[in-house]
Structure formats: structure tokens, C-alpha cells
C-alpha positions in Angstrom: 0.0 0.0 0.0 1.0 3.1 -1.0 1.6 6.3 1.8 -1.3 8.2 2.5 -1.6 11.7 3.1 -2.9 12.0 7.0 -5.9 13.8 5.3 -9.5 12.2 3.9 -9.3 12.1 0.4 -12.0 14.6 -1.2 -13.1 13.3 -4.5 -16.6 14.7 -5.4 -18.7 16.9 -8.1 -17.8 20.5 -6.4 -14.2 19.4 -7.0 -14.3 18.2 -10.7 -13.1 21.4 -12.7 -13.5 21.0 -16.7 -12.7 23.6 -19.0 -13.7 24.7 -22.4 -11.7 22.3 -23.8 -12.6 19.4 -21.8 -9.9 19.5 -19.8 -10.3 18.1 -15.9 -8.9 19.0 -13.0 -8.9 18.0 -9.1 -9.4 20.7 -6.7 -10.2 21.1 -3.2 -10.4 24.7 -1.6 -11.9 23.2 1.6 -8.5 21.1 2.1 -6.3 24.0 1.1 -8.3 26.3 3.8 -7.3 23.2 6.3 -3.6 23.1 5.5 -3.6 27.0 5.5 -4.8 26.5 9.3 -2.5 23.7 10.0 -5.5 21.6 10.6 -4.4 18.9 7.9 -4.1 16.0 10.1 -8.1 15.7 10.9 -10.6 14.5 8.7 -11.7 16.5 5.9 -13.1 14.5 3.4 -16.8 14.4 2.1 -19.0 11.9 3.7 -21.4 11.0 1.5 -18.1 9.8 -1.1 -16.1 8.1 1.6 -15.8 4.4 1.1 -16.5 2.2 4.1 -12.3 1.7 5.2 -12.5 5.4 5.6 -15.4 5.7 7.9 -14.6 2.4 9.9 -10.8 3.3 10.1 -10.5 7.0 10.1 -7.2 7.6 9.2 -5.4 4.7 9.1 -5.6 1.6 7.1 -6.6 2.7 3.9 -5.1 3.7 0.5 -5.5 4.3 -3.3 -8.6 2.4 -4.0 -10.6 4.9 -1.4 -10.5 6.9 -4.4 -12.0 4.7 -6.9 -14.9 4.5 -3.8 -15.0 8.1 -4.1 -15.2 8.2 -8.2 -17.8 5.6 -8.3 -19.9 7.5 -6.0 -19.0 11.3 -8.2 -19.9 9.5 -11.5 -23.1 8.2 -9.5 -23.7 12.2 -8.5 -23.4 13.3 -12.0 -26.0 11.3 -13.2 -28.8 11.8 -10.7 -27.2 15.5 -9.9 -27.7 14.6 -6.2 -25.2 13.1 -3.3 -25.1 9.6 -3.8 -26.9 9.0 -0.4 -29.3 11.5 -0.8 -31.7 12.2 1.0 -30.1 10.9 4.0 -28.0 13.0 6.3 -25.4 11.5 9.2 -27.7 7.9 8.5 -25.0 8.1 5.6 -22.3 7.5 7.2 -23.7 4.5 9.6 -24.5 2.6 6.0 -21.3 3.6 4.3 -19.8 1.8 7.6 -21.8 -1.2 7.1 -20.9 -1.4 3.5 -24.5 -0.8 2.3 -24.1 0.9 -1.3 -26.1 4.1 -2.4 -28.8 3.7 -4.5 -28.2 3.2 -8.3 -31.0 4.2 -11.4 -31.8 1.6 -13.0 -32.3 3.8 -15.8 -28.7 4.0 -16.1 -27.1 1.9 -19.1 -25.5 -1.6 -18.1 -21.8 0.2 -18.9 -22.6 2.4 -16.7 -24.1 0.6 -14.0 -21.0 -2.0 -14.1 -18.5 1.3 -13.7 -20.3 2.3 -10.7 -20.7 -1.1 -8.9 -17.0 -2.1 -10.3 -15.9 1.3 -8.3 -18.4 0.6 -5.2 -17.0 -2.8 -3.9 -16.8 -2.7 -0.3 -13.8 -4.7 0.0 -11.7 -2.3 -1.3 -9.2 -5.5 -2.5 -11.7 -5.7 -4.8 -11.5 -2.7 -6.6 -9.9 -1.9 -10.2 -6.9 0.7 -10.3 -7.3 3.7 -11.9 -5.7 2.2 -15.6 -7.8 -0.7 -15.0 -11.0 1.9 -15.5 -9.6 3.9 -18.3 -10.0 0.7 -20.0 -13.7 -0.3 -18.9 -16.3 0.4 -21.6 -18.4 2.7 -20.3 -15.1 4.9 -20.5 -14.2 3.5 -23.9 -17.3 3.6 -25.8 -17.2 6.2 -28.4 -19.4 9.3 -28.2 -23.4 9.3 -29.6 -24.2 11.5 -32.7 -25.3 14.0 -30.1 -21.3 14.0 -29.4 -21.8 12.7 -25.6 -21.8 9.1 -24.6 -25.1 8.5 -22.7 -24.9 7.0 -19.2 -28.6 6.0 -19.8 -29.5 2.4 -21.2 -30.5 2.6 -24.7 -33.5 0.3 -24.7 -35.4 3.3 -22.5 -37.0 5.6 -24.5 -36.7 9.3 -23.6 
């Protein structure tokens, strides 16, 4: 496992930047506010994207694949445009902790579902690295007509 920074991971929407050329980027003002105030040690991560090793294990015992937790759980917010445990509030945490998943549209095409679910395994052993995703269809299949692949399954009708 590779060294952790003594700080929660904060993968979510508010943190995905994309520019006009499609460009992404990470960002996380709330964790540079923390370091700013020496306060980087403590917990600052999101709740509602924190995979279960995070919540049961604060800040020990966990590594790379939190992440992939936390991007199965953003590309899960970009699709329904809410947190992935919404409407709950601290109830979220308690069924992170247990491993319970959030719930997932089944609207949502079977590319997609498999992405999210491949990213939500609560054993986080289980997980795919970060190449092993840039290689999973749902990230591979090539744009509609409309010029954006669609995370909905094509046997729905609009």
C-alpha cells in the first residue's frame, strides 16, 4: 500500500473542474483552507463519497482504492445531480460503515451501472486501479451522434 496523506481524500462533483476544452482537473479549496490552518491531520473529506475503510478506520488503514470509492460515487452524482446517499443525512455514514451501497438508477445503461458497482466494492481488494478503468467500456465507448456518450441504457426511450 502506498503512503497516505494524514488527510481524507475529497473526490466529489464541487471538486471536478472541466474547461472549455474538456480538460479536468482535481481541486479542493476546503482542504487547502485546512492546510492554510495547520489543521491537515483531521478528517476532511466528504461523507457521503467516503468508502467504508475510511469511515470504519479514520485515518489509518486505507489507500489508493478509497479513491476509486469516491469516483464511483461522483460518476453516480453526475447522473442523478444529487449526493449519492441522498436524502439521508449522518444515517449516511452509519451505511457507508456497514458497506450498504447508495442507490443506483436503474435507468442507467449496463456500462454504466457495471462502472459504478465495479468502483463501489466494499472490500476495497476488490476494486480496479485507476488504468484498469480507463479501460472499462463505459469509459471507452465512443461518443453518440449528439457527441456525448449516454450513461442511460439505450433500450429506455426518452
Amino acid at each position: 500500500m502506498l503512503p497516505v496523506p494524514s488527510f481524507c481524500r475529497d473526490i466529489k462533483g464541487a471538486n471536478v473542474l472541466v474547461d472549455a476544452s474538456g480538460s479536468v482537473k482535481l481541486a479542493d479549496f476546503g482542504l487547502a483552507k485546512a492546510i492554510k490552518m495547520n489543521d491537515a491531520k483531521s478528517c476532511k473529506g466528504s461523507a457521503f463519497w467516503m468508502a467504508p475503510e475510511v469511515v470504519n478506520l479514520k485515518n489509518t488503514g486505507y489507500g489508493l482504492a478509497a479513491d476509486i470509492w469516491s469516483v464511483g460515487c461522483t460518476v453516480l452524482e453526475m447522473f442523478t445531480g444529487r449526493n449519492p446517499y441522498y436524502p439521508l443525512e449522518i444515517q449516511a455514514l452509519f451505511r457507508i460503515g456497514k458497506g450498504e451501497l447508495p442507490p443506483i438508477p436503474d435507468s442507467l445503461s449496463r456500462d454504466a451501472r457495471d462502472f459504478i458497482l465495479s468502483c463501489l466494492q466494499v472490500n476495497p481488494n476488490n476494486r480496479p486501479s485507476a488504468a484498469q478503468l480507463l479501460d472499462h467500456p463505459f469509459v471507452r465507448k465512443p461518443p453518440t451522434s449528439s457527441g456525448l456518450a449516454s450513461p442511460h441504457d439505450d433500450n429506455i426511450s426518452s
